[in-house]
KOLRO-823079 format. One record per residue (C-alpha): residue in three letters; x, y, z. Coordinates in pm, whole numbers, plus 50000, padded with zeros to 5 digits. Layout:
BEGIN
ALAXYZ;...
END
This chain:
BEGIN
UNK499585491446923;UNK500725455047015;UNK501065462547409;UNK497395475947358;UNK495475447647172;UNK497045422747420;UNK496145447547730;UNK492175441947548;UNK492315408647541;UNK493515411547908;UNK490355427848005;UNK488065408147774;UNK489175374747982;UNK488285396048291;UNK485275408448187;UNK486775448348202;UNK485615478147917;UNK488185479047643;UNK487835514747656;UNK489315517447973;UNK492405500747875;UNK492985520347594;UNK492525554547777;UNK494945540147975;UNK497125532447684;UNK496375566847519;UNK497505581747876;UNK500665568047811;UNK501055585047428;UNK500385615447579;UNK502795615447907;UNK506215597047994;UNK505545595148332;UNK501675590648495;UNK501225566348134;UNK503745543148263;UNK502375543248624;UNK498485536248454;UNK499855508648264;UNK501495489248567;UNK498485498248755;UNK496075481048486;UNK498655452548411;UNK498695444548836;UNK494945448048834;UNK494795421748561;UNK497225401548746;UNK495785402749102;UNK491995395248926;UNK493565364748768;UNK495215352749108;UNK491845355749254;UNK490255339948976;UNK492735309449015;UNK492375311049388;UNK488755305649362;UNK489335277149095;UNK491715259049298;UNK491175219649324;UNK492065215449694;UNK491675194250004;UNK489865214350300;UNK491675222750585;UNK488105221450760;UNK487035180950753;UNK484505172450484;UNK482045137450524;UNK479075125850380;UNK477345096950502;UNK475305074050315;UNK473325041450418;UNK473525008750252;UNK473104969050306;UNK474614939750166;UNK473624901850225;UNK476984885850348;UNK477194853050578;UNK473954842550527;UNK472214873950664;UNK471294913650574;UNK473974934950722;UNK472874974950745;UNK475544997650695;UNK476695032950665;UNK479485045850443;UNK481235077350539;UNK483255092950295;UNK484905123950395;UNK488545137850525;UNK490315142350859;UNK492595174450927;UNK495985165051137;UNK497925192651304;UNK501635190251398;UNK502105197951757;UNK501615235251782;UNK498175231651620;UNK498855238951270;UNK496775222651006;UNK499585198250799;UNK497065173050591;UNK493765163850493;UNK493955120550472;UNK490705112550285;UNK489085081050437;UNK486075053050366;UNK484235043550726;UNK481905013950731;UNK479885011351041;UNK477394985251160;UNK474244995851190;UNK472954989451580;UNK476004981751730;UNK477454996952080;UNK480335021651969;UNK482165013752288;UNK482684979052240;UNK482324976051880;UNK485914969851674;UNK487284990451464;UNK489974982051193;UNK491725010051030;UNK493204996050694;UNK496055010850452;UNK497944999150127;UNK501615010250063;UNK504015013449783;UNK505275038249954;UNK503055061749745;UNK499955043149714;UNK496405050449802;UNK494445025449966;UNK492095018049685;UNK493244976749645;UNK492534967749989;UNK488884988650009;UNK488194977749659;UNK489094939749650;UNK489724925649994;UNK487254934050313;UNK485044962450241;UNK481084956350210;UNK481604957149813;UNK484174944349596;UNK485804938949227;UNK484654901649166;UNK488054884049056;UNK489144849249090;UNK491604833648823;UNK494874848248774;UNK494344861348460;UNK493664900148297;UNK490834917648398;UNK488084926048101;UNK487534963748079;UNK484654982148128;UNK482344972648214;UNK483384957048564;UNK482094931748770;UNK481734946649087;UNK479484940149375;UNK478814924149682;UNK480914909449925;UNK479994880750063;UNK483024879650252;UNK483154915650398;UNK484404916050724;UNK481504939550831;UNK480254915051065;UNK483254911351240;UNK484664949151271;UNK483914982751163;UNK486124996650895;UNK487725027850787;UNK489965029150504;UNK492735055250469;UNK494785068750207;UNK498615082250235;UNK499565120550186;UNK499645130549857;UNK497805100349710;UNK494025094449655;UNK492275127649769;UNK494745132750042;UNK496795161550032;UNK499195184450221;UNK498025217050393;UNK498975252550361;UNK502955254750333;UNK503675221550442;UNK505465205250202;UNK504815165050110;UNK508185159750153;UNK507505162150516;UNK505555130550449;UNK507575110150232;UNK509615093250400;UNK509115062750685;UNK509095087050979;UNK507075112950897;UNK504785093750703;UNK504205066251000;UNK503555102451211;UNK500755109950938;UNK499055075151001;UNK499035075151375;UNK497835110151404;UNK494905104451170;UNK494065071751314;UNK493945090551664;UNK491945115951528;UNK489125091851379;UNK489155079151727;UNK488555108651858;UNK485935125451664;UNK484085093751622;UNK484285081852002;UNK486065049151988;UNK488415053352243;UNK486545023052435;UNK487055001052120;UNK489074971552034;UNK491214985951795;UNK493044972551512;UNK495254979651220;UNK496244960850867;UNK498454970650663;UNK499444956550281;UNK503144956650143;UNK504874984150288;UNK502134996350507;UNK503304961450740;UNK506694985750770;UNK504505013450818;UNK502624989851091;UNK505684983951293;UNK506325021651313;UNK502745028051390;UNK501615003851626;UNK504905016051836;UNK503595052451779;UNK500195048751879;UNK501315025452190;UNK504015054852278;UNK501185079852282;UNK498445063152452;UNK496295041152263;UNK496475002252327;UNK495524982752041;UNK493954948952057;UNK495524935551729;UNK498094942151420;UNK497444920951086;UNK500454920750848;UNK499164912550538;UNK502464906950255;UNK504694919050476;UNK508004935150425;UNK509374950950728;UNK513104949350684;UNK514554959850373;UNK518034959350517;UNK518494922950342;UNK517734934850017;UNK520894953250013;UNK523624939449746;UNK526234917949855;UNK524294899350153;UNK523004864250065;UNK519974864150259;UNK517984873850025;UNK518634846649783;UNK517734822850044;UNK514414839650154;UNK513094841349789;UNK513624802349727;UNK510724786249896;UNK508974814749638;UNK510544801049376;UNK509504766049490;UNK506034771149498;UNK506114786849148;UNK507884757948975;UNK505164734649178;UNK502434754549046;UNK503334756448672;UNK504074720448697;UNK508224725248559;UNK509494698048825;UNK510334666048742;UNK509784653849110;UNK506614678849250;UNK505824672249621;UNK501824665149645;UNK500854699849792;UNK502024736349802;UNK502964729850140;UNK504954699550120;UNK507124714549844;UNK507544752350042;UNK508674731650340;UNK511354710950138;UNK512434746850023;UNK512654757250332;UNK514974729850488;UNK516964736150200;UNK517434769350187;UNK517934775750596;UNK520534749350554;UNK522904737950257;UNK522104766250020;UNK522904794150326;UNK525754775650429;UNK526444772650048;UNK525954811349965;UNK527994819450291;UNK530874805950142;UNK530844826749832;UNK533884822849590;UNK535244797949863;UNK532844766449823;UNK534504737549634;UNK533834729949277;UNK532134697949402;UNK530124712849647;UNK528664739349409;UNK527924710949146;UNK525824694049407;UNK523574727449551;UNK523554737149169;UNK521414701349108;UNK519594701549439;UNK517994737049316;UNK517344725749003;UNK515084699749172;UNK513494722049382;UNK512814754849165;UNK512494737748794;UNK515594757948634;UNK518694739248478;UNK521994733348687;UNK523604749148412;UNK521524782748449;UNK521734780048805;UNK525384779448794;UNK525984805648583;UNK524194827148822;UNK526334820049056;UNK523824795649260;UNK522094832049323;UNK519354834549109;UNK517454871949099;UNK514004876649069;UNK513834890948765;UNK515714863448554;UNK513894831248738;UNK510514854348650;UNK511734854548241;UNK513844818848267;UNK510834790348415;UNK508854792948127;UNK510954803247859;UNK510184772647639;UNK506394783247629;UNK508064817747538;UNK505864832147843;UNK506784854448147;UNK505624852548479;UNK504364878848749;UNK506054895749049;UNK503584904149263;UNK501784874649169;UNK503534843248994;UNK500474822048890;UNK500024854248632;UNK501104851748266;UNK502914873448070;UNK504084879947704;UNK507384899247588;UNK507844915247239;UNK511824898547313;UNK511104861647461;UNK515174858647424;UNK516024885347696;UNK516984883948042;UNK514064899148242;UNK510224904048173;UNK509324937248003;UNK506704943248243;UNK505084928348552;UNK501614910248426;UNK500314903448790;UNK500194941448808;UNK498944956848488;UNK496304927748517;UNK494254942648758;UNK495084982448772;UNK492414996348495;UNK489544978748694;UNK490524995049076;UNK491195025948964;UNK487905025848748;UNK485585011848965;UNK486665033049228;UNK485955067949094;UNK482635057448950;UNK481985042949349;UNK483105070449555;UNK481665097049340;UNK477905078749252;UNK477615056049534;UNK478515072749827;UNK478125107849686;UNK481465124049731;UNK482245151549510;UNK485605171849472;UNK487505182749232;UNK490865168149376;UNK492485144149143;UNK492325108749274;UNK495945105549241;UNK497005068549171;UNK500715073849307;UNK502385100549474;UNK504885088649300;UNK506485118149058;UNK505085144449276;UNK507805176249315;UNK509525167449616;UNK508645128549652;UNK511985111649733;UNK511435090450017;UNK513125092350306;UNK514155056450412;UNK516225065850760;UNK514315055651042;UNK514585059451444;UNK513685031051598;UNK512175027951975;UNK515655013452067;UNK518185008651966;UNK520545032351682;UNK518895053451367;UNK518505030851098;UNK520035037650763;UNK517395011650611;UNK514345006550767;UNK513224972950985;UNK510304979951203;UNK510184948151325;UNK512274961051631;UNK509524991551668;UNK506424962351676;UNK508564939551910;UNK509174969452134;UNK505124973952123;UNK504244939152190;UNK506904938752553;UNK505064967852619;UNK501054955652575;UNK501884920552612;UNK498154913952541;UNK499024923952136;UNK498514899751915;UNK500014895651525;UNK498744879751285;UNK500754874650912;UNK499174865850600;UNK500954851250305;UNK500494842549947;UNK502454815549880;UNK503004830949468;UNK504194862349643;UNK507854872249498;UNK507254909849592;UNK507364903349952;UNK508224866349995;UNK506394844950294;UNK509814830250390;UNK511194865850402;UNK508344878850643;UNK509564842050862;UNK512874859750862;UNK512344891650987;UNK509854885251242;UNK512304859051362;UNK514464884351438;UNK512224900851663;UNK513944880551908;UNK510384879052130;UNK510744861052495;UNK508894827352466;UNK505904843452649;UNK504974860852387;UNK506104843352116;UNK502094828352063;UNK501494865052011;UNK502374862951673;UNK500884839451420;UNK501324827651059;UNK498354818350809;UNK499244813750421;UNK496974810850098;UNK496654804449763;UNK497124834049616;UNK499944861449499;UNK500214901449706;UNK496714904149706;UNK495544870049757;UNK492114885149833;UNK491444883649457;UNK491184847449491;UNK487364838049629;UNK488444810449802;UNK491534824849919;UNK489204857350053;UNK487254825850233;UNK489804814150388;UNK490954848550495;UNK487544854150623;UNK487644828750833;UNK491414829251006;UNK490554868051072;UNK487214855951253;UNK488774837051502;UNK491644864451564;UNK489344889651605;UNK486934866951843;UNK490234859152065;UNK491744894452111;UNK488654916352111;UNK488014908952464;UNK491204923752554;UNK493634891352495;UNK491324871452738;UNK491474836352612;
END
């Protein structure tokens, strides 16, 4: 009696006649054998009409590329720019021709412009495992989340609109998000583990990037990338990629950059000493030194001398250094970074991120951000050793994520039902993958693409870098990004090929207007004197 009212409901979900089912069920009262056969047959029937149901159901990116275009204008530099948006996805194949992923991308296009010698930017966040919804919502795009002060966002509802700094007028845009985040998603039975990790993800990038070019005919353009965080790693790998197989670019922008994350390893000093201009800046900012040089820049520079000198020299000695010695780095910090001598020596004259973040302003019981140290925090425990949480982050999520889905979905009318997934982060299989094979030299157990950009800038010597830097930055320090591309060990030649610009601001110093001016105007110029070519 039980097997049969739950074989009913089976065929009430499926729309089926009860009756059936329980002639079917009667069947089996009557014989041993053909019942059992009809009940396996009605139970597979109910089982394959399910699948099918499910099938049908299924949220899914298309293997065949979606897009819908809309038009738009926005009054930016003190004239109307006409726009369209194109919302859509692009299918990349391995080499055999299999479909892999669908990468869901934003393009904004110039109205009236030549194709062939109009630039195009293609633009990425990082993580790894983010989608690129802070740089398309709050830095360059045609709209953006109006921010300014360091502080927490109001919710709903948002002030967002337009961007008077876009850089439309400069370049053509097209945003992309990572496998597995934001709409984009794996294909068929490829896994996203084949994805995750700095290889195969960097692969992802440069194929979809070729592919834009190619079904949108920009072959002739100047081309361009920026990446944010760890999409300047992912840069390095891709710029080599796409120079490897064929496609020049004209420029790479690193914007908080983090391409080696070999120094971050425990038991190596250097990354003590590339955090301390940070730390510098901070103290100047939330006015905790006794002695504060006049500007920003005056007191990163003193931290600089210092740190590239007696404090490496200092840290390089470890246990060694004399008691007298220590004593005299100890107070030389304290000057420059606002903490006590007696904190600093207790941490061993290396002081992590996480304590100086919960230590500077412990008097005004008060935390301070990572990716952003001009933010404010507050901890239920003001007595413990590291913030609870990272304000500069938490400040600002509710509003992207927000605006975004009510922008893709009623502005430029795209409509799925794939989750916009904030992280791929979690996902089964996401572990990432941080060995890496550089252009030259051995694999890497931890990645530095530095070596894979400074292999692509011998080989188009007309490449030009450009690094942007928040001097608040503690997730990917300015001084750090000095470091690394340092080591790129370029012949003086080229060495003007790269170039250094820093703001106001934190990791996304684009949140800042008058940061966002000033990064206006420094990408301007770089994009007036490569876009010919490299022709100066």
């Amino acid at each position: 009696m039980k097997r049969l009212i739950c074989l009913a409901a089976m065929a009430a979900m499926l729309g089926a006649p009860v009756a059936s089912v329980a002639q079917e069920s009667g069947s089996n009262s009557s014989s041993n054998n053909g019942g059992g056969a009809a009940m396996r047959s009605s139970v597979d029937r109910f089982r394959n009409a399910n699948a099918e149901a499910i099938e049908k159901d299924w949220a899914r990116a298309p293997v065949d590329e979606a897009e819908v275009t809309t038009a738009h204008s926005v009054n930016a530099h003190g004239k109307s720019l006409r726009y369209h948006a194109t919302a859509g996805t692009l299918t990349i194949r391995d080499d055999a021709g299999m479909p892999t992923a669908s990468l869901f991308y934003t393009a904004y296009t110039l109205d009236g412009q030549p194709v062939g010698t109009r630039p195009v930017t293609y633009l990425y966040n990082g993580g790894p495992g983010s989608p690129t919804v802070w740089l398309h919502m709050g830095s360059f795009g045609p709209k953006r989340i109006l921010t300014d002060e360091p502080t927490v966002v109001r919710p709903a509802p948002f002030a967002f609109g337009p961007n008077d700094m876009t850089l439309l007028d400069q370049t053509d845009l097209v945003f992309i998000d990572m496998v597995g985040a934001g709409f984009s998603r794996p294909l068929g039975e490829t896994p996203g583990s084949t994805f995750w990790g700095v290889d195969g993800d960097a692969d992802a990038f440069a194929r979809a990037i070729m592919r834009y070019t190619t079904k949108f005919d920009r072959w002739t353009s100047p081309k361009y990338i920026i990446g944010e965080s760890y999409g300047t790693l992912r840069t390095g790998a891709v710029a080599f990629q796409l120079e490897d197989r064929g496609m020049a670019l004209n420029g790479v922008v690193l914007l908080s950059s983090i391409m080696n994350y070999g120094v971050r390893q425990p038991g190596y000093p250097q990354n003590f000493v590339t955090l301390l201009p940070t730390y510098a800046a901070t103290a100047w900012y939330h006015r905790k030194l006794a002695n504060p040089a006049a500007t920003v820049e005056e007191q990163v520079q003193r931290a600089r001398d210092f740190a590239l000198g007696p404090y490496a020299s200092a840290l390089a000695k470890g246990h060694m250094i004399s008691d007298a010695e220590r004593a005299e780095i100890g107070r030389q910090m304290s000057e420059l970074i606002g903490l006590s001598p007696t904190f600093i020596d207790n941490a061993n004259l290396r002081v992590d991120l996480s304590s100086f973040r919960k230590e500077l302003l412990r008097d005004r019981r008060q935390t301070i951000g990572r990716l952003d140290m001009r933010y404010l925090g507050m901890d239920a425990d003001a007595s413990g050793d590291s913030p609870e949480e990272d304000p500069s982050s938490s400040a600002v999520t509710g509003v992207y994520f927000g605006v975004f889905r009510d922008y893709v979905a009623n502005e430029l009318n795209y409509r799925t039902d794939v989750e916009y997934r904030m992280s791929a982060r979690g996902l089964p299989g996401f572990n990432w993958n941080w060995s890496h094979r550089p252009p030259v030299g051995g694999p890497q157990t931890t990645p530095n693409t530095a070596v894979d950009l400074a292999t692509a800038m011998r080989r188009n010597p007309y490449l030009k870098v450009l690094s942007l830097n928040g001097y608040y930055d503690a997730a990917t320090p300015f001084f750090s990004t000095e470091f690394d591309l340092a080591q790129m060990m370029l012949e003086p030649a080229l060495r003007s090929n790269l170039e250094f610009t820093y703001y106001e601001g934190g990791h996304m110093m684009y949140t800042s207007h008058d940061a966002l001016v000033k990064l206006h105007a420094d990408l301007s110029r770089f994009y007036a004197e490569t876009a010919n070519g490299g022709v100066r």
